[in-house]
C-alpha positions in Angstrom: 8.3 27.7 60.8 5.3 28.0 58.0 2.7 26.0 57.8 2.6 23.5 54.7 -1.1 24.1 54.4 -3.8 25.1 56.1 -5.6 22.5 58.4 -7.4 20.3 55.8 -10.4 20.4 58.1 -10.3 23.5 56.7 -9.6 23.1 53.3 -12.4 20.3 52.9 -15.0 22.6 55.2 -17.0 19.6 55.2 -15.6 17.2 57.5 -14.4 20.1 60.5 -18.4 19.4 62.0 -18.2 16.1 61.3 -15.3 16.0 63.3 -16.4 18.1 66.0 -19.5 16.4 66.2 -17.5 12.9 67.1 -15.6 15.0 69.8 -19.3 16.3 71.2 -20.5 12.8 71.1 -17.5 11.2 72.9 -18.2 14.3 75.8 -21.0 12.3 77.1 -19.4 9.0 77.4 -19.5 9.4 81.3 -15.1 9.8 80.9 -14.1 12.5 83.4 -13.1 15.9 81.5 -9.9 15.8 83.4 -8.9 12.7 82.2 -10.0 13.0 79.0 -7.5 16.0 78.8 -4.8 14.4 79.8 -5.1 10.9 77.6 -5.5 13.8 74.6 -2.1 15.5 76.0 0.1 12.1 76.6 -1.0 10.8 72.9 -0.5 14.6 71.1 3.3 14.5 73.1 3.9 10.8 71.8 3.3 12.4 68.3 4.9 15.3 68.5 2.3 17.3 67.7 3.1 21.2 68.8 -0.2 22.1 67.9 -2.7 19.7 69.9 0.7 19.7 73.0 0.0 23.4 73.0 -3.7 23.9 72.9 -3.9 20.7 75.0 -2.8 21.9 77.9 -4.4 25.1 77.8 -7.6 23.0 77.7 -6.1 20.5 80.1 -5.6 23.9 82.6 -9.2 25.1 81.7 -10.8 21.5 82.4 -9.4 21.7 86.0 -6.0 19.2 85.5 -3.6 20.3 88.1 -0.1 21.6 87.3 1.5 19.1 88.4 -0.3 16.3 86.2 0.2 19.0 83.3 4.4 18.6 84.5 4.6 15.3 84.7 2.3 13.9 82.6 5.1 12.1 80.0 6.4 10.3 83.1 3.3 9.2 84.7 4.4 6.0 85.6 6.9 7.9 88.3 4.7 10.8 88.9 2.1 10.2 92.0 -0.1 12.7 91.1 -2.5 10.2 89.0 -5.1 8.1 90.4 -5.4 4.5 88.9 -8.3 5.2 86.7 -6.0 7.8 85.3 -2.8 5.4 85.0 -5.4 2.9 83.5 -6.6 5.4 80.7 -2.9 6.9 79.9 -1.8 3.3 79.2 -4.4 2.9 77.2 -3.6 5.7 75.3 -0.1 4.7 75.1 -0.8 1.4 73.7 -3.2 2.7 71.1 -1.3 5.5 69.8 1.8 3.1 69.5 0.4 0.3 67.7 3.4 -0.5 65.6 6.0 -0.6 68.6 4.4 -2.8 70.8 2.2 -4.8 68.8 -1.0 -3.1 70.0 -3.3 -2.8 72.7 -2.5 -6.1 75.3 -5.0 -7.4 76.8 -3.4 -6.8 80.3 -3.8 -2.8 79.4 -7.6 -3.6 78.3 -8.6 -5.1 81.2 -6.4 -2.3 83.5 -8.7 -0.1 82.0 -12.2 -2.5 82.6 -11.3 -2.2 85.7 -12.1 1.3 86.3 -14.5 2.2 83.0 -17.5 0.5 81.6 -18.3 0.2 78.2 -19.9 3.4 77.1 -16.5 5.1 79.3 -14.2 2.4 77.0 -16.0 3.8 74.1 -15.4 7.2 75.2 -11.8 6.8 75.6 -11.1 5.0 72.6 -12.5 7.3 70.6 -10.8 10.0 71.8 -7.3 7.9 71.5 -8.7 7.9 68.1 -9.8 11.3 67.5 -6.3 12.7 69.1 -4.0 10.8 66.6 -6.2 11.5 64.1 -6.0 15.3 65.0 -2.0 14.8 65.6 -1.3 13.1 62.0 -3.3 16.1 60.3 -1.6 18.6 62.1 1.7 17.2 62.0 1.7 16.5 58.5 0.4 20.0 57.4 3.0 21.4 59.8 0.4 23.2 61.7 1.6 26.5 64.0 1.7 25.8 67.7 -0.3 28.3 68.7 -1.6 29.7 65.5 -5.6 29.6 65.1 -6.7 27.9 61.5 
């Protein structure tokens, strides 16, 4: 497999710290690293992106997420290894990366999440639902390398 392109964060060398400076920003929402990780992982595996799968759980393994979250993670909803902050965030993240299956984020999944994050923590999250597909559709698109450093 060859890559299409290179990243276009790379090619446009402007928006890589503009990017990176929403990902610092969203690192002091208050969100748990480990759960960050794995909301990034379970949205990047949804997409089918190789790239962010792999260097997600790398970073999921770094940040302190346990192997068995990192094995079960795409069947959460069977798996008890996730507390229900953690279910509350990876529905979340389901729901927003699938916006055009399910007709978007319910209102049931929003307040699931309330439950167990305030605003600034929703914020957090959201974002980097956000930030993950964007990362995925770039990547994806451009066919970029698992593995391979841009």
């Amino acid at each position: 497999m060859e890559a299409r392109m290179p990243n276009p964060a790379v090619v446009i060398p402007e928006a890589m710290p503009a990017l990176l400076g929403v990902v610092k920003a969203v690192q002091t929402g208050g969100v748990p690293e480990t759960t960050m990780e794995i909301v990034h992982l379970r949205a990047s595996q949804i997409n089918g992106c190789s790239y962010c799968v792999d260097g997600g759980v790398t970073s999921a393994r770094k940040a302190g997420v346990s192997e068995q979250q990192l094995a079960t993670v795409a069947a959460w909803r069977e798996a008890p290894h996730f507390s229900p902050a953690e279910r509350a965030a990876l529905a979340l993240a389901e729901s927003a990366t699938r916006l055009a299956d399910g007709g978007g984020v319910s209102d049931e999944v929003w307040a699931a999440a309330a439950e167990h994050y305030d605003e600034r923590q929703l914020a957090a999250l959201t974002l980097m639902i956000g930030l993950t597909n964007l990362f995925n559709r770039l990547n994806a698109t451009t066919r970029q390398i698992s593995g391979a450093s841009w």
